[in-house]
C-alpha positions as CSV (number, residue, x, y, z in Angstrom):
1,X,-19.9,15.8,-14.2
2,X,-20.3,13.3,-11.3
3,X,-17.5,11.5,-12.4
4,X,-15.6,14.6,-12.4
5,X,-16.6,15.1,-8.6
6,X,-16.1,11.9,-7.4
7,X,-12.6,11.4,-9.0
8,X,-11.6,14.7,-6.0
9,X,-12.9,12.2,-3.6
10,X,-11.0,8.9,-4.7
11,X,-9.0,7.2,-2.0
12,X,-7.6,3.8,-2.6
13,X,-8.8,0.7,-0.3
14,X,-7.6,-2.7,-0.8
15,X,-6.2,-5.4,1.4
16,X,-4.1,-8.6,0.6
17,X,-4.2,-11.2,3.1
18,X,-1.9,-13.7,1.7
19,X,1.1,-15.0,4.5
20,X,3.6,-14.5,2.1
21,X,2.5,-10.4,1.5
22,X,2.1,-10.2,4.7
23,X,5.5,-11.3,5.5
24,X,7.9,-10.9,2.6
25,X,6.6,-9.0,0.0
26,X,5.3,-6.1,1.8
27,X,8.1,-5.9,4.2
28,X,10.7,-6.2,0.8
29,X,9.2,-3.6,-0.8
30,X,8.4,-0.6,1.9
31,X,12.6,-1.6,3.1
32,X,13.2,-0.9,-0.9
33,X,10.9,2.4,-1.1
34,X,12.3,3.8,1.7
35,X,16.4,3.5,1.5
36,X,16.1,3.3,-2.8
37,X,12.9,5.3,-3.6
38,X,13.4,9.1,-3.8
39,X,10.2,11.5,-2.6
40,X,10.4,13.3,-6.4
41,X,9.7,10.1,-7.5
42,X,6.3,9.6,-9.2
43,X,4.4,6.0,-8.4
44,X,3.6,5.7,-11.9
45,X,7.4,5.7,-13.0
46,X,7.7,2.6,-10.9
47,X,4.6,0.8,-12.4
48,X,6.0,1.3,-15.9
49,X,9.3,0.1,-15.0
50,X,7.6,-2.8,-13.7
51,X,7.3,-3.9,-17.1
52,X,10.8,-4.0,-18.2
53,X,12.0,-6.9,-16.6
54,X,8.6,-8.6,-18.0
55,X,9.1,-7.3,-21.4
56,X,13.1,-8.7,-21.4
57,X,12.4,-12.2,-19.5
58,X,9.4,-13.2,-22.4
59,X,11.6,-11.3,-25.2
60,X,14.0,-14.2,-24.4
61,X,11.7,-16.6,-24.3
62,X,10.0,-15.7,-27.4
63,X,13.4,-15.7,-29.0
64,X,14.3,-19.4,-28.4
65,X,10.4,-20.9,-28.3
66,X,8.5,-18.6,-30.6
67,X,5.9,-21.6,-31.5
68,X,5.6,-22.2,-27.4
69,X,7.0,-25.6,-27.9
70,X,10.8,-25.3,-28.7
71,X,13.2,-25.7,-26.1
72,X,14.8,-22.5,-24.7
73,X,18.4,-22.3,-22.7
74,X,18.3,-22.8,-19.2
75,X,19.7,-19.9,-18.8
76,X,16.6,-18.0,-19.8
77,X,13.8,-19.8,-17.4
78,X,16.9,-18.5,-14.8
79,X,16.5,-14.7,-16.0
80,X,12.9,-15.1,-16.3
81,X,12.2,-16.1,-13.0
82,X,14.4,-13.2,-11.2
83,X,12.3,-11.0,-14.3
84,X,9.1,-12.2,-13.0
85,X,10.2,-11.7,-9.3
86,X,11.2,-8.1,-9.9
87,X,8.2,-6.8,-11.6
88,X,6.0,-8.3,-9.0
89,X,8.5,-6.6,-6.2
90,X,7.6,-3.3,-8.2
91,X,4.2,-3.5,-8.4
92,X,4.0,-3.9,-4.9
93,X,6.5,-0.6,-4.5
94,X,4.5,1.9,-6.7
95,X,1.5,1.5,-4.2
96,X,3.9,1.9,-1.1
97,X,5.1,5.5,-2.8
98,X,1.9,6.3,-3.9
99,X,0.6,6.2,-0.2
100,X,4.1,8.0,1.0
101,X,3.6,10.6,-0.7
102,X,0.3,11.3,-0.7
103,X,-0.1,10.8,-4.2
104,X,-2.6,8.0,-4.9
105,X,-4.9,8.7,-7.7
106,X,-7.8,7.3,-10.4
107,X,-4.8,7.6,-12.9
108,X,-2.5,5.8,-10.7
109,X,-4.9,2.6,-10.4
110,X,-5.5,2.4,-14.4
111,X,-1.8,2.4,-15.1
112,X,-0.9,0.0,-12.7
113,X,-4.1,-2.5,-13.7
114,X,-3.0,-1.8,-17.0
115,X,0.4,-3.0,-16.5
116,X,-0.9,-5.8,-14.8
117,X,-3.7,-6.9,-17.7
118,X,-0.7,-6.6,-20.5
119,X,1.7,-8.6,-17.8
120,X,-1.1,-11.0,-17.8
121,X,-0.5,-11.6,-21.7
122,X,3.2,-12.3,-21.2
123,X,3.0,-14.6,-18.3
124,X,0.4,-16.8,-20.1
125,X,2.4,-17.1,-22.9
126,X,5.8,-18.1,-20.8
127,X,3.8,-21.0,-19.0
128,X,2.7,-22.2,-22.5
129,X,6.3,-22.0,-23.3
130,X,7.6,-23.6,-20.0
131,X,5.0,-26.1,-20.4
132,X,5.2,-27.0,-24.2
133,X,1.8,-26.6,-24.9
134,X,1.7,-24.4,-28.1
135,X,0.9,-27.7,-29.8
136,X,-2.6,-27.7,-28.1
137,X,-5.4,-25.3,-28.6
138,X,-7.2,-26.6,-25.2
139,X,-4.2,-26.5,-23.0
140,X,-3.0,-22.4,-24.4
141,X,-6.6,-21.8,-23.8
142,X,-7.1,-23.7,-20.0
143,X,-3.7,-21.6,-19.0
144,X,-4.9,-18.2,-20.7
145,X,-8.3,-18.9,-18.9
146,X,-6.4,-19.3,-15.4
147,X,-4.8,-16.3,-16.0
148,X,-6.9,-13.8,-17.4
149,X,-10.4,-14.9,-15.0
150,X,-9.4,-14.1,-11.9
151,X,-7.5,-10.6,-12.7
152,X,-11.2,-9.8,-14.7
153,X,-13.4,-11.0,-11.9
154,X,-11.3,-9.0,-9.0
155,X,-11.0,-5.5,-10.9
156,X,-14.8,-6.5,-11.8
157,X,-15.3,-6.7,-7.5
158,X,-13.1,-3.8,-7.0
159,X,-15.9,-1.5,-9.4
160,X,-18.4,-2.6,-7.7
161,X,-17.8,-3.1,-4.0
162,X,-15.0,-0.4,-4.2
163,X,-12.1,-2.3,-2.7
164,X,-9.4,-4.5,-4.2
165,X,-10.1,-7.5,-1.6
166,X,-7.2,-10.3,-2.1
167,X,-7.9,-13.3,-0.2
168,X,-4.8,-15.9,2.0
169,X,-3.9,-17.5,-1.3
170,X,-3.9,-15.3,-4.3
171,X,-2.6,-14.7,-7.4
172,X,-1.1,-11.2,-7.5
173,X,1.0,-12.3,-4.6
174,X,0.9,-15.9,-4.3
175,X,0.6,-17.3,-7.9
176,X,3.1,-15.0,-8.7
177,X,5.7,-16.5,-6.4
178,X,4.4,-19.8,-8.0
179,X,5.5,-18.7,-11.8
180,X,8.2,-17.3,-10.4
181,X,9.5,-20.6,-8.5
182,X,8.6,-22.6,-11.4
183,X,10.3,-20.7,-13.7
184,X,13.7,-21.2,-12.0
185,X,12.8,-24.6,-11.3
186,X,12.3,-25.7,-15.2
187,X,16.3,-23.5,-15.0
188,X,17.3,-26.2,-12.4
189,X,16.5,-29.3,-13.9
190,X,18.7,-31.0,-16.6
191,X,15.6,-31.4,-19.3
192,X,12.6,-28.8,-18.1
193,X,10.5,-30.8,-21.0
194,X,10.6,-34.0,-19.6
195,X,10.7,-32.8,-15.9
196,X,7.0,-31.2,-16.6
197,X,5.7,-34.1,-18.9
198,X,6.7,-36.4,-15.9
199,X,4.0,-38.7,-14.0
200,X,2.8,-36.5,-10.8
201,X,1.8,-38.9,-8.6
202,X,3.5,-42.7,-10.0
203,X,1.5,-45.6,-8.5
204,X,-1.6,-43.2,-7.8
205,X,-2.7,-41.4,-11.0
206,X,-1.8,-43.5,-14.1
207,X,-1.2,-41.0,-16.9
208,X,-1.3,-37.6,-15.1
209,X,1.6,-35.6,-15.4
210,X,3.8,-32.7,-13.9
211,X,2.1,-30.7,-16.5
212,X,-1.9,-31.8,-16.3
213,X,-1.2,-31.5,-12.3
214,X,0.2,-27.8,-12.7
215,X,-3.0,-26.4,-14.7
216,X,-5.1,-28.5,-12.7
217,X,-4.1,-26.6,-9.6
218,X,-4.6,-23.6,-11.0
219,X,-8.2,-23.8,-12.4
220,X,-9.2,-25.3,-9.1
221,X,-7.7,-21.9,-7.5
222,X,-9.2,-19.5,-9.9
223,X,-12.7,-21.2,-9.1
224,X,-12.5,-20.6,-5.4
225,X,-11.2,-17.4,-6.2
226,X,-13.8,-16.3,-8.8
227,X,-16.5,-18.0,-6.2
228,X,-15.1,-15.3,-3.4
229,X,-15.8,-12.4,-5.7
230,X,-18.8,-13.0,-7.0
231,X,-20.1,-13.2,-3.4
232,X,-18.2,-10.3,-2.2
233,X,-20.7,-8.6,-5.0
234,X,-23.6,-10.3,-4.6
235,X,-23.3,-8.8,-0.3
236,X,-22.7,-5.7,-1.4
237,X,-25.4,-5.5,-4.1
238,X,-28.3,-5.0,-2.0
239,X,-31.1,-5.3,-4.7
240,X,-31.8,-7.8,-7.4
241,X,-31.3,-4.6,-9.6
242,X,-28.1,-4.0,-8.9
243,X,-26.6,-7.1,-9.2
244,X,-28.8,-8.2,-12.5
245,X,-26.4,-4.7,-13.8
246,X,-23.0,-5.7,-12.4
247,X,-23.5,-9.4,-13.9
248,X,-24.2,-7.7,-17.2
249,X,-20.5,-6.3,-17.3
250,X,-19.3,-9.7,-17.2
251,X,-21.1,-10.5,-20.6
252,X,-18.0,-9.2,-23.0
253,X,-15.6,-11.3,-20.7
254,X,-17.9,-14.6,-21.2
255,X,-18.3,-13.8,-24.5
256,X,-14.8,-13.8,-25.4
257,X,-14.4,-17.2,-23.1
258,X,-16.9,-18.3,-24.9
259,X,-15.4,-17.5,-28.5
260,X,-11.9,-19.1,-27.3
């Protein structure tokens, strides 16, 4: 019953304060909303088309490298990158309608995190793919992990402090851009395989490659950004109590880390 109430009062709050939101992918998406959008248009139709171009770029890749270590056309790291780039411009759309027409709602957010979370799944697997690494356990599990955390740990901030807080370099907006870039990188290079299993830093790291560099990045970013939300919690908590109980909801997550 107090579920039912407070769903009447739900009002969305979240800010992303990444440069290249603030000014590209914000100002891309309210120009496309407002010339391309029509006002009949529900925000949830645009979440769930969001995941069209997802579903086509990793149905391609899939195709060509369904063990995540054959090598896949050029052609396809080309279409997956504009895929990529296109569901992440839609995502950022739905929210702009959403809040032009008034329409924002508690059934609004779980569609579009629940876009995101199955997203999540096909990204993870295109890296592997991109990167070669369905060979190795450890290295499918380190990129999972770098995916899956920090989209856990933010919608685990958002329930508790009750706003979706995005910090200068995140990866909704920022990591995104990354895949994105990389994607249509591995298109431009002759040999994507060798490009990524190519020394990083020759003469300064013996042995570390394109590839070791790439994840590394990544796990370092998801531990400042986990770091971030846990303290944005741990402010808000304001008793012992209360955050002993929001750490608890973390146990399934750790558990299933745990069990990979």
């Amino acid at each position: 019953e107090a579920g039912a109430r407070n769903v009447l009062k739900y009002r969305y709050a979240g800010a992303d304060n990444s440069l290249m939101y603030r000014y590209f992918c914000s100002p891309l998406a309210e120009a496309l909303v407002m010339r391309a959008v029509p006002l009949w248009m529900a925000p949830n139709v645009i979440t769930c088309l969001g995941l069209l171009p997802s579903l086509l770029g990793h149905a391609l890749i899939w195709h060509y490298s369904p063990d995540l270590v054959g090598h896949c056309p050029r052609w396809c790291w080309a279409v997956a990158g504009v895929c990529t780039f296109v569901y992440q411009t839609l995502d950022n759309m739905d929210g702009k309608q959403a809040r032009r027409t008034g329409s924002s709602s508690p059934l609004g957010l779980m569609v579009d995190h629940g876009i995101d979370a199955f997203n999540i799944v096909l990204s993870s697997l295109n890296v592997m793919a991109m990167l070669q690494v369905g060979d190795s356990p450890r290295l499918c599990f380190l990129i999972w992990l770098t995916s899956s955390t920090p989209f856990f740990v933010a919608t685990w901030e958002e329930y508790h402090t009750g706003c979706l807080y995005l910090g200068a370099f995140n990866g909704p907006t920022d990591g995104v851009l990354i895949l994105a870039a990389s994607q249509l990188l591995s298109a431009a290079v002759e040999d994507y395989g060798a490009f990524w299993g190519a020394e990083a830093l020759p003469g300064l790291v013996e042995g570390l490659s394109r590839r070791s560099l790439a994840i590394a990045f990544y796990l370092l970013m998801v531990v400042l950004t986990v770091v971030g939300n846990f303290l944005s919690v741990f402010r808000s908590s304001g008793s012992a109590l209360r955050l002993r109980g929001a750490a608890l909801l973390l146990v399934p997550f750790a558990g299933s880390l745990a069990g990979g």
